[in-house]
PDB file of N, CA, C and O in Angstrom:
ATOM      1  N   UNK A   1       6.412 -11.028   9.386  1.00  0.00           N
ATOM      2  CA  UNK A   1       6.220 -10.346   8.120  1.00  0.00           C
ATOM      3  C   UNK A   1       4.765 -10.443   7.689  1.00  0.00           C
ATOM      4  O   UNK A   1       4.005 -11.384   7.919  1.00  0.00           O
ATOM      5  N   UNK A   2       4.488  -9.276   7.000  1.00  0.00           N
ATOM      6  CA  UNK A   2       3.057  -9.415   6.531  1.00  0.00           C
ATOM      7  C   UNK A   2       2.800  -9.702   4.791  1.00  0.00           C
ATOM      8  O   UNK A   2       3.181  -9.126   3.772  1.00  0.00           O
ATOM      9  N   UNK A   3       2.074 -10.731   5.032  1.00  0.00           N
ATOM     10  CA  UNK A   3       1.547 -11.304   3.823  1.00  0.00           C
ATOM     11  C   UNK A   3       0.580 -10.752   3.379  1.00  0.00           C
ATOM     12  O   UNK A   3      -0.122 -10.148   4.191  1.00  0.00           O
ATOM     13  N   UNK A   4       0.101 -10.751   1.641  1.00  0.00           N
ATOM     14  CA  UNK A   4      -1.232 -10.153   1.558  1.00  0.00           C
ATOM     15  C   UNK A   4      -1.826 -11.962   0.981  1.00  0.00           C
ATOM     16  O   UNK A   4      -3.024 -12.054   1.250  1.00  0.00           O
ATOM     17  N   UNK A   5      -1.424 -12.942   0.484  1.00  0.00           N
ATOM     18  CA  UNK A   5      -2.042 -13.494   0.286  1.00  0.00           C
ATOM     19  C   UNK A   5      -0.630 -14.852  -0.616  1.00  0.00           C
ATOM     20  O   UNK A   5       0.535 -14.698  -0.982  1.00  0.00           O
ATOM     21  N   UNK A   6      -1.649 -16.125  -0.634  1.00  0.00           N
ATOM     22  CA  UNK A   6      -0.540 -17.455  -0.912  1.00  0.00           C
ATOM     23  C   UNK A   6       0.201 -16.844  -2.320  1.00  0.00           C
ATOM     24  O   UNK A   6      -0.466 -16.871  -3.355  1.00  0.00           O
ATOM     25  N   UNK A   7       1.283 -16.414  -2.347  1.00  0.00           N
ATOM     26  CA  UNK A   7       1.777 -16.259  -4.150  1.00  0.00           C
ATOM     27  C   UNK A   7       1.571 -14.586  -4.490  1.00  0.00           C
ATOM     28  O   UNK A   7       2.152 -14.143  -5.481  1.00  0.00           O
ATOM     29  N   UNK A   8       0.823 -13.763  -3.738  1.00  0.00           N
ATOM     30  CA  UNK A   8       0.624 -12.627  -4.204  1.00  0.00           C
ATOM     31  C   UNK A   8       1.915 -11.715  -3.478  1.00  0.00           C
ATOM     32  O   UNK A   8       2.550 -11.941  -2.448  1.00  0.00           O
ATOM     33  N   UNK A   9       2.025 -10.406  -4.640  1.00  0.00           N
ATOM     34  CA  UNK A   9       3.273 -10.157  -4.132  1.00  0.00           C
ATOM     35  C   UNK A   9       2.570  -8.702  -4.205  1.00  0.00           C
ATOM     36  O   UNK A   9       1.667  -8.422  -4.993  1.00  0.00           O
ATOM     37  N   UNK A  10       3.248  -7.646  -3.058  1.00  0.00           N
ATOM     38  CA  UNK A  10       2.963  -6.181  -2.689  1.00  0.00           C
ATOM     39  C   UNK A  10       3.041  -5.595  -4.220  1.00  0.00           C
ATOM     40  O   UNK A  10       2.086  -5.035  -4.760  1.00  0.00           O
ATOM     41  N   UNK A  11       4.511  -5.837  -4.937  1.00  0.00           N
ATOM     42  CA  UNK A  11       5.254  -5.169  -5.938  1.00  0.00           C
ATOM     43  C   UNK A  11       3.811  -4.843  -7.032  1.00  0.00           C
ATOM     44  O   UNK A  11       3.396  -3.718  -7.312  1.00  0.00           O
ATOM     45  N   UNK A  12       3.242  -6.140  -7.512  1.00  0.00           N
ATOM     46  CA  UNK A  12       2.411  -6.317  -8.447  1.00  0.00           C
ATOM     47  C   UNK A  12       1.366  -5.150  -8.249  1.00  0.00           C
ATOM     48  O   UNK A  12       1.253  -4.037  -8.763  1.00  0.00           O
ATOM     49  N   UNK A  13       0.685  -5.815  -7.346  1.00  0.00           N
ATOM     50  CA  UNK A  13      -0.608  -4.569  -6.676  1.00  0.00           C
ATOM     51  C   UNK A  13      -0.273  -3.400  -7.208  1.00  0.00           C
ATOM     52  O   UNK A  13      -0.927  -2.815  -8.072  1.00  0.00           O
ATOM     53  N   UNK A  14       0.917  -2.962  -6.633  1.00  0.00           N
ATOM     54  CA  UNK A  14       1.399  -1.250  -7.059  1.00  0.00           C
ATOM     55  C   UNK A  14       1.528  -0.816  -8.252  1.00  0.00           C
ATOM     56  O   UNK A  14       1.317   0.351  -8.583  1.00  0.00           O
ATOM     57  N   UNK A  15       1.954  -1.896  -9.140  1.00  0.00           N
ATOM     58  CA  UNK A  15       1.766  -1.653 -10.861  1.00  0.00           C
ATOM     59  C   UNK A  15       0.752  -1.617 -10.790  1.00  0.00           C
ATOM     60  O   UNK A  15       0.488  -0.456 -10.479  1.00  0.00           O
ATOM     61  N   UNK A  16      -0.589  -2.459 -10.922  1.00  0.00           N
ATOM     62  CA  UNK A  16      -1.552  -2.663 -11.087  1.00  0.00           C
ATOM     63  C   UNK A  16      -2.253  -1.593 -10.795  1.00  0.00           C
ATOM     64  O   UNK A  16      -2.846  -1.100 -11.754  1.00  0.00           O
ATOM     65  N   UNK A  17      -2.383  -1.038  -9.707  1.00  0.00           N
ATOM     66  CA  UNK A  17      -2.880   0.432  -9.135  1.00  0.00           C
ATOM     67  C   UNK A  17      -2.298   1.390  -9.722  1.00  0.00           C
ATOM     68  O   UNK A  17      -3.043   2.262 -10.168  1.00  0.00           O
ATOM     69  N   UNK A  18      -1.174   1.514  -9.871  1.00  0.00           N
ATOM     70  CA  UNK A  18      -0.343   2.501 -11.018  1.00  0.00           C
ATOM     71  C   UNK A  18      -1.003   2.722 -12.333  1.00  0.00           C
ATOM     72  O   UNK A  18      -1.378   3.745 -12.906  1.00  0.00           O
ATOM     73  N   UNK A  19      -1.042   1.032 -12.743  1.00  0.00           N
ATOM     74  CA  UNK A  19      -1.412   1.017 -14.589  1.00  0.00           C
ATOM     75  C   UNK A  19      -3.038   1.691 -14.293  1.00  0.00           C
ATOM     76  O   UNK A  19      -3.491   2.574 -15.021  1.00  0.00           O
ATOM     77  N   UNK A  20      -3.686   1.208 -13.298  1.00  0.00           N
ATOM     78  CA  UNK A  20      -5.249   1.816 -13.603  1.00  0.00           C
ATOM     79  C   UNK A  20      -5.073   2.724 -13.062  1.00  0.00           C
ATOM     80  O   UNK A  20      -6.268   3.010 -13.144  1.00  0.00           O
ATOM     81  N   UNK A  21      -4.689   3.508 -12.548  1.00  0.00           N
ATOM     82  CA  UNK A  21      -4.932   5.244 -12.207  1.00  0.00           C
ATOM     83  C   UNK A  21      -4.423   5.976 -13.738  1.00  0.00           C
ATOM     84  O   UNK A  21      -5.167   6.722 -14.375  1.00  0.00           O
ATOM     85  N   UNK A  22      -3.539   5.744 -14.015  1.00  0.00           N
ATOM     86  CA  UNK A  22      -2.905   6.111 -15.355  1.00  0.00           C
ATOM     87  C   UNK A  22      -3.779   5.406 -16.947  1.00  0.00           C
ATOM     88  O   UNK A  22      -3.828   6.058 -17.990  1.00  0.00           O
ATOM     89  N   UNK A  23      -4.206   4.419 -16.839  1.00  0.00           N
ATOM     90  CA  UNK A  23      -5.162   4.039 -18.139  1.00  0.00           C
ATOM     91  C   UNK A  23      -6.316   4.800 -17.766  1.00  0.00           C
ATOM     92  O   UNK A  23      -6.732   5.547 -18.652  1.00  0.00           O
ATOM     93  N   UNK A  24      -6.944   4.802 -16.673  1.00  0.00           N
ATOM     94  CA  UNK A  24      -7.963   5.754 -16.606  1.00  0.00           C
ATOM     95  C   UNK A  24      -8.114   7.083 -16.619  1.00  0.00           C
ATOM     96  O   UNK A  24      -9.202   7.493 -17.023  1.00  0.00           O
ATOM     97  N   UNK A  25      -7.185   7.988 -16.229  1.00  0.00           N
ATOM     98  CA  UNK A  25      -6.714   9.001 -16.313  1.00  0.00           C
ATOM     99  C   UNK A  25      -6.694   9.774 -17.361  1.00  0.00           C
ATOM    100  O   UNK A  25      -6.787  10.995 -17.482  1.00  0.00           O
ATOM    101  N   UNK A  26      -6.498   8.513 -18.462  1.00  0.00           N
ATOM    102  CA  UNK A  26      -5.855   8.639 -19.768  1.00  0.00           C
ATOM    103  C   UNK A  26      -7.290   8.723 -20.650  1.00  0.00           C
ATOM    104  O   UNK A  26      -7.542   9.464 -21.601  1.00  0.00           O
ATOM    105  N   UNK A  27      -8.223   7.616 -19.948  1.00  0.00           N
ATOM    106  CA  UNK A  27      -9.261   7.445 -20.854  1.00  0.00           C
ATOM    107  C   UNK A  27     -10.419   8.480 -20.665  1.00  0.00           C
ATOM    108  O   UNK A  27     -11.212   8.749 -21.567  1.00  0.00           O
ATOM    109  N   UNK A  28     -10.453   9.086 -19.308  1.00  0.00           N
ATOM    110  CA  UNK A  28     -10.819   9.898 -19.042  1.00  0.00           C
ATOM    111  C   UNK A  28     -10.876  10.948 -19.850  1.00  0.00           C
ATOM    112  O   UNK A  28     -11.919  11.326 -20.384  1.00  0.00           O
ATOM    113  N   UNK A  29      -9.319  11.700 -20.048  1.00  0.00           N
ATOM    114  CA  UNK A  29      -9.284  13.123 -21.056  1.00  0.00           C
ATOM    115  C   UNK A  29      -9.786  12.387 -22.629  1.00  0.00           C
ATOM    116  O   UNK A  29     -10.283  13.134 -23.472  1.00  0.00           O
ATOM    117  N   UNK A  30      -9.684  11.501 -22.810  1.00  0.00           N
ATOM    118  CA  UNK A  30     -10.119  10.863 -24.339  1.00  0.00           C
ATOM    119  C   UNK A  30     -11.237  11.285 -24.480  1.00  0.00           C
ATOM    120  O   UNK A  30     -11.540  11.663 -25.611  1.00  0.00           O
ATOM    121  N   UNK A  31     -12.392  11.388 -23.237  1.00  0.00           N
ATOM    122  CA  UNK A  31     -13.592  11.201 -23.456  1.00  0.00           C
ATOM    123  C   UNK A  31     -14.141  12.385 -23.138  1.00  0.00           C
ATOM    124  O   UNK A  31     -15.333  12.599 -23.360  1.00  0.00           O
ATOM    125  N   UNK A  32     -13.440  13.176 -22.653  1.00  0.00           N
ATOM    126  CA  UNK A  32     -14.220  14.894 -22.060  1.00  0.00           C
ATOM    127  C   UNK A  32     -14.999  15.193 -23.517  1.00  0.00           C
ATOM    128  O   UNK A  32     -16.196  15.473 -23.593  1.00  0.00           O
ATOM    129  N   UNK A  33     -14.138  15.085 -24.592  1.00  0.00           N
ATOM    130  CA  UNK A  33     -15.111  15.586 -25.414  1.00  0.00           C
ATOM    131  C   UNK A  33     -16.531  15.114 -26.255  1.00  0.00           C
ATOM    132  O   UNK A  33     -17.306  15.642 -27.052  1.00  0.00           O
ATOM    133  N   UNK A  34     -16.370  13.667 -25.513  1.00  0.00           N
ATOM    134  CA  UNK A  34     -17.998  12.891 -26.352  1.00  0.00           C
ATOM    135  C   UNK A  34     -18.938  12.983 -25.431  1.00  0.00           C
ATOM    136  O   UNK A  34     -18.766  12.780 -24.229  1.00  0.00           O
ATOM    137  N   UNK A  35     -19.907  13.274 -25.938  1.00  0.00           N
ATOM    138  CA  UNK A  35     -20.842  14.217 -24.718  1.00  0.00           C
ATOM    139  C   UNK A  35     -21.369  12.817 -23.548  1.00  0.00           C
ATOM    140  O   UNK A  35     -21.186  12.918 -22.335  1.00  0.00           O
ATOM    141  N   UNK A  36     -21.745  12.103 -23.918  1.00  0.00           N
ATOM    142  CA  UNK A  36     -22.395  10.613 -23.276  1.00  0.00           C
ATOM    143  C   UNK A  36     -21.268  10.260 -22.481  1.00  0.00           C
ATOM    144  O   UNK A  36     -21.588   9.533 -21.541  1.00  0.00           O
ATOM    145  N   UNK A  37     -20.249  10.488 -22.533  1.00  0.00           N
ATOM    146  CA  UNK A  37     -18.814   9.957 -21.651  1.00  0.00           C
ATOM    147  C   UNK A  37     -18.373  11.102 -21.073  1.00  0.00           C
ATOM    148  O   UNK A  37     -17.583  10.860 -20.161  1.00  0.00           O
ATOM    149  N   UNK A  38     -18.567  12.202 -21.243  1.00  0.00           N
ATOM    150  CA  UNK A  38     -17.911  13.672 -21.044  1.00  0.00           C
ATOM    151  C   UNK A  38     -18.075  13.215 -18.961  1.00  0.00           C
ATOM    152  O   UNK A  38     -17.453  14.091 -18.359  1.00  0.00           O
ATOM    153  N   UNK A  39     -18.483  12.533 -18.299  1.00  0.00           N
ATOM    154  CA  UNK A  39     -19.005  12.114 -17.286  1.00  0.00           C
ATOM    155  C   UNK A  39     -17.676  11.152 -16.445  1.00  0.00           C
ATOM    156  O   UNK A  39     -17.447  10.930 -15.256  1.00  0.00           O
ATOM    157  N   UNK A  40     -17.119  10.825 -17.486  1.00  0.00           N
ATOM    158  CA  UNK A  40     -15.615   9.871 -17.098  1.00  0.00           C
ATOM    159  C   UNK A  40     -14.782  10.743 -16.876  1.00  0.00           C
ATOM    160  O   UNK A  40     -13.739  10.302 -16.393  1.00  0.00           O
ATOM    161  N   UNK A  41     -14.831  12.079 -17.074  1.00  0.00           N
ATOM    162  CA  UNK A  41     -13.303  12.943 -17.112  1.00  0.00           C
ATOM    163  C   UNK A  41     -13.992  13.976 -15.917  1.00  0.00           C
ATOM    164  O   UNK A  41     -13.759  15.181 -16.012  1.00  0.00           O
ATOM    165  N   UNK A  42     -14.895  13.436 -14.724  1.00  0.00           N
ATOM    166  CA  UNK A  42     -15.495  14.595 -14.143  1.00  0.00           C
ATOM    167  C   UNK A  42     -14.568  14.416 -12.973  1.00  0.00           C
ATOM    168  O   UNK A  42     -14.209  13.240 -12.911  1.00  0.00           O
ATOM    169  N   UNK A  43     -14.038  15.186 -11.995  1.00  0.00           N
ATOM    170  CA  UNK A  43     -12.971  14.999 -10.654  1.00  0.00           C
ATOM    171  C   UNK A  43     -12.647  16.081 -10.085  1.00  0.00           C
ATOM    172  O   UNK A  43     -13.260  17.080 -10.460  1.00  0.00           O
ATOM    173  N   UNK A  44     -11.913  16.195  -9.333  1.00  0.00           N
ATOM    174  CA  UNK A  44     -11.249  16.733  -8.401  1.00  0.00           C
ATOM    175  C   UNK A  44      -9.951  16.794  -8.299  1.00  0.00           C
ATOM    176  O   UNK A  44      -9.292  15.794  -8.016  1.00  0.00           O
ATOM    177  N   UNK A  45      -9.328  18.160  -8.548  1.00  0.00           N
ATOM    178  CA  UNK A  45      -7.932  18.319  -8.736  1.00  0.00           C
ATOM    179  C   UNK A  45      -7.464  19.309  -6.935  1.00  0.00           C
ATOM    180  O   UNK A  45      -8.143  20.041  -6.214  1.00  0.00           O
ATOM    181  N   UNK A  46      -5.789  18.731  -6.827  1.00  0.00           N
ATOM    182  CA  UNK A  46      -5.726  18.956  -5.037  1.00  0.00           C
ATOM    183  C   UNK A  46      -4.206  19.095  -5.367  1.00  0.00           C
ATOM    184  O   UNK A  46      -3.680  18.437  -6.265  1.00  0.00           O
ATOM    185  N   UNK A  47      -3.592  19.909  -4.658  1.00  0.00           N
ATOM    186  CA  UNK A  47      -1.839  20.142  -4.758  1.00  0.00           C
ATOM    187  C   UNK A  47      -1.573  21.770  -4.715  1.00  0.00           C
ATOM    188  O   UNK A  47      -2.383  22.696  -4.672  1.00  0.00           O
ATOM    189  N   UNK A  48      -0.436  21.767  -4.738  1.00  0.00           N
ATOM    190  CA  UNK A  48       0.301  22.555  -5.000  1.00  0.00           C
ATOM    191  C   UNK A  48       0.192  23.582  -6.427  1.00  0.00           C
ATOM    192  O   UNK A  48       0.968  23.391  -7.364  1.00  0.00           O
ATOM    193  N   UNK A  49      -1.063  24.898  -6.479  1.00  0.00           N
ATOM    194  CA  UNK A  49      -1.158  25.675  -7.594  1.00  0.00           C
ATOM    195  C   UNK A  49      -0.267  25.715  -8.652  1.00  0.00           C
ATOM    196  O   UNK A  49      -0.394  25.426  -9.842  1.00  0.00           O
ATOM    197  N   UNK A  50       1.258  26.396  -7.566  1.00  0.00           N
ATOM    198  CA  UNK A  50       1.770  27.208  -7.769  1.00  0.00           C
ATOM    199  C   UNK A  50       3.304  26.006  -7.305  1.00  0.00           C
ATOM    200  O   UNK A  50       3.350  25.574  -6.153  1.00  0.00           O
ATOM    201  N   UNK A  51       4.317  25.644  -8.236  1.00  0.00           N
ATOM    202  CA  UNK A  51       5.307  25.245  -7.534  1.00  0.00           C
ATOM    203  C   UNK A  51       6.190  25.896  -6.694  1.00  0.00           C
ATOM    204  O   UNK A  51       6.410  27.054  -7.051  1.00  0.00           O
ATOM    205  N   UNK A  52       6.793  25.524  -5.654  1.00  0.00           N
ATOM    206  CA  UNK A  52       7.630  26.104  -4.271  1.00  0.00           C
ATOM    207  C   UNK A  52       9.262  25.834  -5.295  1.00  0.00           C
ATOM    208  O   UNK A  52       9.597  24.778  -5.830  1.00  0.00           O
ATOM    209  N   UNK A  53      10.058  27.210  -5.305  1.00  0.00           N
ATOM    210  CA  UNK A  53      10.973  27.251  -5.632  1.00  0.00           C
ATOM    211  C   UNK A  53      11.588  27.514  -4.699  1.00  0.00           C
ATOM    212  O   UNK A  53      11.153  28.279  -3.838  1.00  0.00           O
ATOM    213  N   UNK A  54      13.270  26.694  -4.608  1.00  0.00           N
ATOM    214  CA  UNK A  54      14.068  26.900  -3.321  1.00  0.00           C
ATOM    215  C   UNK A  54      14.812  27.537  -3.840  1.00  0.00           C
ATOM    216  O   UNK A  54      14.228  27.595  -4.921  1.00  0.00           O
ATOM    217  N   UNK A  55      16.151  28.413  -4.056  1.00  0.00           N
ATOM    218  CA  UNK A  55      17.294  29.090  -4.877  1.00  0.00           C
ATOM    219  C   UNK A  55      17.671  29.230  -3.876  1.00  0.00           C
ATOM    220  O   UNK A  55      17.081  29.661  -2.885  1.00  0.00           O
ATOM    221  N   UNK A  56      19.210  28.719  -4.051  1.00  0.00           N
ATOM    222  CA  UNK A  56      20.449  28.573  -3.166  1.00  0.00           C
ATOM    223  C   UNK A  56      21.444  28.930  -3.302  1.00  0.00           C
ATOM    224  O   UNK A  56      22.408  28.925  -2.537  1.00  0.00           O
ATOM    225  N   UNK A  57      21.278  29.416  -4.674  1.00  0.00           N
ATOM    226  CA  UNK A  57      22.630  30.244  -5.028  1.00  0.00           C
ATOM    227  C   UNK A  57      23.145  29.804  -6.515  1.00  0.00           C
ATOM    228  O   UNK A  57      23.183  30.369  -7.608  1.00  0.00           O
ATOM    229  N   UNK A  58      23.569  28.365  -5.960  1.00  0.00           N
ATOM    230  CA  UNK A  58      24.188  27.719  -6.778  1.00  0.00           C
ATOM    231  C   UNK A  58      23.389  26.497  -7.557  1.00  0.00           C
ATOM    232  O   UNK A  58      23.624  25.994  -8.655  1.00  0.00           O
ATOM    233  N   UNK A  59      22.538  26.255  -6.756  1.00  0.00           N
ATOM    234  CA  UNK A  59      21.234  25.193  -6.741  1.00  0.00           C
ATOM    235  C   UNK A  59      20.038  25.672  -6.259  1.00  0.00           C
ATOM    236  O   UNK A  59      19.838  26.087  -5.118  1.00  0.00           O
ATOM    237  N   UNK A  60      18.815  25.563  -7.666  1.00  0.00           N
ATOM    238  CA  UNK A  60      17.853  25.635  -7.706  1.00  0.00           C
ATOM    239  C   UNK A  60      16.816  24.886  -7.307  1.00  0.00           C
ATOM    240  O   UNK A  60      16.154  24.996  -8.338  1.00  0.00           O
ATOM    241  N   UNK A  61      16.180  24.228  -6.629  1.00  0.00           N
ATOM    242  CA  UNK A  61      15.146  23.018  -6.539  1.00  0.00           C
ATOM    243  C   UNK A  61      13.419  23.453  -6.283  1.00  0.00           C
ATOM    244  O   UNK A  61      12.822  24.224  -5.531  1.00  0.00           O
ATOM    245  N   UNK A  62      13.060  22.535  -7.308  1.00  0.00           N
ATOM    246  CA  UNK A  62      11.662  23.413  -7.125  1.00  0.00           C
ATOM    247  C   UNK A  62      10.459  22.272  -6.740  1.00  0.00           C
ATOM    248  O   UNK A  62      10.329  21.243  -7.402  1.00  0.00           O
ATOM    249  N   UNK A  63       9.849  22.508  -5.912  1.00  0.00           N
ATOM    250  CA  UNK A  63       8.847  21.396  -5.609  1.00  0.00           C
ATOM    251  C   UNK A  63       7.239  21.562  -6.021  1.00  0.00           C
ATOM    252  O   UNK A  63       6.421  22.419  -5.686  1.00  0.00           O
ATOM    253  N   UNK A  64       7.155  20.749  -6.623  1.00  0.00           N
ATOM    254  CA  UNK A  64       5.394  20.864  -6.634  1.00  0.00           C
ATOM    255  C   UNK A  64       4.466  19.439  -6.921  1.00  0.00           C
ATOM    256  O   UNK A  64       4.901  18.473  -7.549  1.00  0.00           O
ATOM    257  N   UNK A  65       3.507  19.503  -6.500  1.00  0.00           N
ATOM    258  CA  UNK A  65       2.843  18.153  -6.725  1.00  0.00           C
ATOM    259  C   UNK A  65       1.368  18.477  -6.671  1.00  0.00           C
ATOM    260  O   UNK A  65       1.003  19.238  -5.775  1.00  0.00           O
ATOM    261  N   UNK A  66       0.286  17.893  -7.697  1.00  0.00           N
ATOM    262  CA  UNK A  66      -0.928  17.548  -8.209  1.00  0.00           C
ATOM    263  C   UNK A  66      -1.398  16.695  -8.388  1.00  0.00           C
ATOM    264  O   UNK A  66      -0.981  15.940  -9.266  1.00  0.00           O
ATOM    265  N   UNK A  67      -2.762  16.331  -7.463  1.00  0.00           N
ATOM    266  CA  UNK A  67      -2.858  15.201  -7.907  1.00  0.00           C
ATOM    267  C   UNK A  67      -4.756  15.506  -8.855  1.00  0.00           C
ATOM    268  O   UNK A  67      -5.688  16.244  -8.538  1.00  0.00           O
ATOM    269  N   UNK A  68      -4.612  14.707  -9.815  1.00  0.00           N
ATOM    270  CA  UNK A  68      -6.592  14.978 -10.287  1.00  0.00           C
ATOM    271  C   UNK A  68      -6.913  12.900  -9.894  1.00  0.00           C
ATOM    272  O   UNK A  68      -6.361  11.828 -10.140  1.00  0.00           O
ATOM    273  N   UNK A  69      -8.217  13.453  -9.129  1.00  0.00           N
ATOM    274  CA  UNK A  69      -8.919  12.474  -9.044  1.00  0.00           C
ATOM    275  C   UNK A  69     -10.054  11.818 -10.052  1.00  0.00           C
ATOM    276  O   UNK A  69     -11.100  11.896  -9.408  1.00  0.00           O
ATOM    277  N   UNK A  70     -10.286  11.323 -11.090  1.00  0.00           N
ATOM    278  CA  UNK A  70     -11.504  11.440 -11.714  1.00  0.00           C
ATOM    279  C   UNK A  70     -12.531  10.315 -11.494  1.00  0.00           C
ATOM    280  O   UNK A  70     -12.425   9.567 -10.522  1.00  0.00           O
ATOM    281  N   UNK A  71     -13.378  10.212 -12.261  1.00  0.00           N
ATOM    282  CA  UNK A  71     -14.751   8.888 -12.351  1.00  0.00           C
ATOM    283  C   UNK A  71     -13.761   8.090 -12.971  1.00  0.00           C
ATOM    284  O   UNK A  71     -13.318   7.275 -12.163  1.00  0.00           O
ATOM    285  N   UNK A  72     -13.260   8.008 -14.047  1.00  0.00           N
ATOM    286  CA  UNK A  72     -12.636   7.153 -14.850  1.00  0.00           C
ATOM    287  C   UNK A  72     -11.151   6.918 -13.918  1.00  0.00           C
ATOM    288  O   UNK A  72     -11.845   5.942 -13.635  1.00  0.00           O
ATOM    289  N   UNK A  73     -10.308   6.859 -13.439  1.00  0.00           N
ATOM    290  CA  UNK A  73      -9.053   6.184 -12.312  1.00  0.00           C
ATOM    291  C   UNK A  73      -9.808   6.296 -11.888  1.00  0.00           C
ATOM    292  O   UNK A  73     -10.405   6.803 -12.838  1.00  0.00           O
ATOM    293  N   UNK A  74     -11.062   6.270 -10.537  1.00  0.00           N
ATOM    294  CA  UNK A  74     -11.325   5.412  -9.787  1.00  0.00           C
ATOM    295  C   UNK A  74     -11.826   3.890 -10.334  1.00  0.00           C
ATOM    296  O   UNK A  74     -11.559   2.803  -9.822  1.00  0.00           O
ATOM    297  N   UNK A  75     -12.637   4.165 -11.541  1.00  0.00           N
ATOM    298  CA  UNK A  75     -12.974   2.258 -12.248  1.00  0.00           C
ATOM    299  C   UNK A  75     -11.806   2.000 -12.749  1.00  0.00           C
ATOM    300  O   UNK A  75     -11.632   0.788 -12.873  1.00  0.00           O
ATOM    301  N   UNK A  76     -10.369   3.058 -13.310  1.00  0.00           N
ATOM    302  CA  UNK A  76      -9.475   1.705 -13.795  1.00  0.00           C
ATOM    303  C   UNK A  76      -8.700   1.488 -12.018  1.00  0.00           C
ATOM    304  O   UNK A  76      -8.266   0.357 -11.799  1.00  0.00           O
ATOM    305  N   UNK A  77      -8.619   2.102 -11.343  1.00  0.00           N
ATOM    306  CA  UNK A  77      -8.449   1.497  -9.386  1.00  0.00           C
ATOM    307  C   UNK A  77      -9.307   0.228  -9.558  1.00  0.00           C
ATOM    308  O   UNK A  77      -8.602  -0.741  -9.836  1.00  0.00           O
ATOM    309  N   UNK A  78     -10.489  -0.022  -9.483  1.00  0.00           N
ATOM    310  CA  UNK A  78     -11.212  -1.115  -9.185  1.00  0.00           C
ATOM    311  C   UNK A  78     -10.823  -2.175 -10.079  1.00  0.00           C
ATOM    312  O   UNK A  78     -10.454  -3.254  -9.615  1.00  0.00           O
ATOM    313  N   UNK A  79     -10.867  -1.982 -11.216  1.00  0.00           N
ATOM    314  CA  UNK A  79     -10.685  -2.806 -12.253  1.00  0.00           C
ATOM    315  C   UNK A  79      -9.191  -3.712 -11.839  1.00  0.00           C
ATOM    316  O   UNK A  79      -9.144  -4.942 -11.831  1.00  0.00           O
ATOM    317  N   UNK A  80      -8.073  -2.840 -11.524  1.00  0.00           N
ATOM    318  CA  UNK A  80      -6.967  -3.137 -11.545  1.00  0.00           C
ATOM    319  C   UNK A  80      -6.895  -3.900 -10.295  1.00  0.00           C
ATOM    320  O   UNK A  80      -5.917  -4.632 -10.144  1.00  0.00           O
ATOM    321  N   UNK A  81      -7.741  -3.840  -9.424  1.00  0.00           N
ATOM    322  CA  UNK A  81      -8.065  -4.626  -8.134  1.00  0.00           C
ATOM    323  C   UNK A  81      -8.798  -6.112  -8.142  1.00  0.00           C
ATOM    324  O   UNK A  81      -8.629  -7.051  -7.364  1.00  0.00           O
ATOM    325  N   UNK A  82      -9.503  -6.020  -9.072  1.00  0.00           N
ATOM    326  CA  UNK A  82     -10.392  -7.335  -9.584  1.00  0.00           C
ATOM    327  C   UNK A  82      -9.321  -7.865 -10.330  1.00  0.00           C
ATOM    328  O   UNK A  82      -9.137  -9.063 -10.115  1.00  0.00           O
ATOM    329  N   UNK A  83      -8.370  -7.212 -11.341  1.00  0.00           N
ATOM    330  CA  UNK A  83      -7.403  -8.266 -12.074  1.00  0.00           C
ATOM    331  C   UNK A  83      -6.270  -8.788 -10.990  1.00  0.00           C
ATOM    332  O   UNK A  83      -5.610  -9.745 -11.394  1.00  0.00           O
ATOM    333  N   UNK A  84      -6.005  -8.383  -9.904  1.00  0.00           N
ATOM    334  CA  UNK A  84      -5.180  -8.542  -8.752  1.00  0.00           C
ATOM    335  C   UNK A  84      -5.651 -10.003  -7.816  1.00  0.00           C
ATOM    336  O   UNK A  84      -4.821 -10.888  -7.609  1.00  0.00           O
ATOM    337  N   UNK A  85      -6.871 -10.087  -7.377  1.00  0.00           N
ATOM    338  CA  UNK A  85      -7.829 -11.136  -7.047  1.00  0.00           C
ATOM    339  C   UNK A  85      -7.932 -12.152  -8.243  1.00  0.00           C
ATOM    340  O   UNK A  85      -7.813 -13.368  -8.097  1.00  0.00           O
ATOM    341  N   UNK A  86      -8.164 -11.533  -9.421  1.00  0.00           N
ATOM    342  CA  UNK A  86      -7.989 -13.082 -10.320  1.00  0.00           C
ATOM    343  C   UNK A  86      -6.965 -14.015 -11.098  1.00  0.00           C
ATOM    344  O   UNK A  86      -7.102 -14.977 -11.853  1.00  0.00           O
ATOM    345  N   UNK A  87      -5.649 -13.167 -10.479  1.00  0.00           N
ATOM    346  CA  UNK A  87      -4.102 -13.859 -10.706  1.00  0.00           C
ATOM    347  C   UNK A  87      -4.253 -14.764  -9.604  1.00  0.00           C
ATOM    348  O   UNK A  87      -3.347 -15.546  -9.318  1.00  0.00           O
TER     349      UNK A  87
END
C-alpha cells in the first residue's frame, strides 16, 4: 500500500485541494472588480460549451463539464498544500 506520509491521510489532501480551488475561485470573482486585484480573477476556462443531451425516450440525461482555471485557485492550491505539510 502506498503511503503519503507518518499520520497523513489521502482523504484530507482532497478536501484541502477542494477547499482551495473553491475559496479561491470564490475570491477570485470577489475581486474582478477592484482594479489592483482585477489580476486574481485572470484564467482559463476548458469543457464542454455546449452540454451533450442524451433523450431516450423515457429518460433524458445530459452531460456537461467546465472547468475555469484562475491566478487566485492556483494560490488557494498552494496554500492548501502548505496547510497539508504543516498538520
Amino acid at each position: 500500500m502506498s503511503r503519503l506520509g507518518a499520520g497523513k491521510n489521502a482523504w484530507a489532501l482532497f478536501l484541502l485541494l477542494l477547499s482551495g480551488i473553491v475559496l479561491g475561485g470564490f475570491i477570485g470573482t470577489l475581486t474582478a472588480g477592484i482594479p489592483f486585484l482585477s489580476w486574481l480573477n485572470y484564467g482559463q476556462s476548458f469543457g464542454l460549451e455546449n452540454p451533450v443531451v442524451l433523450d431516450l425516450g423515457i429518460l433524458v440525461i445530459t452531460f456537461g463539464l467546465s472547468i475555469r482555471i484562475t491566478v487566485a485557485s492556483i494560490i488557494g492550491v498552494l496554500i492548501a498544500i502548505l496547510i497539508y505539510r504543516l498538520i
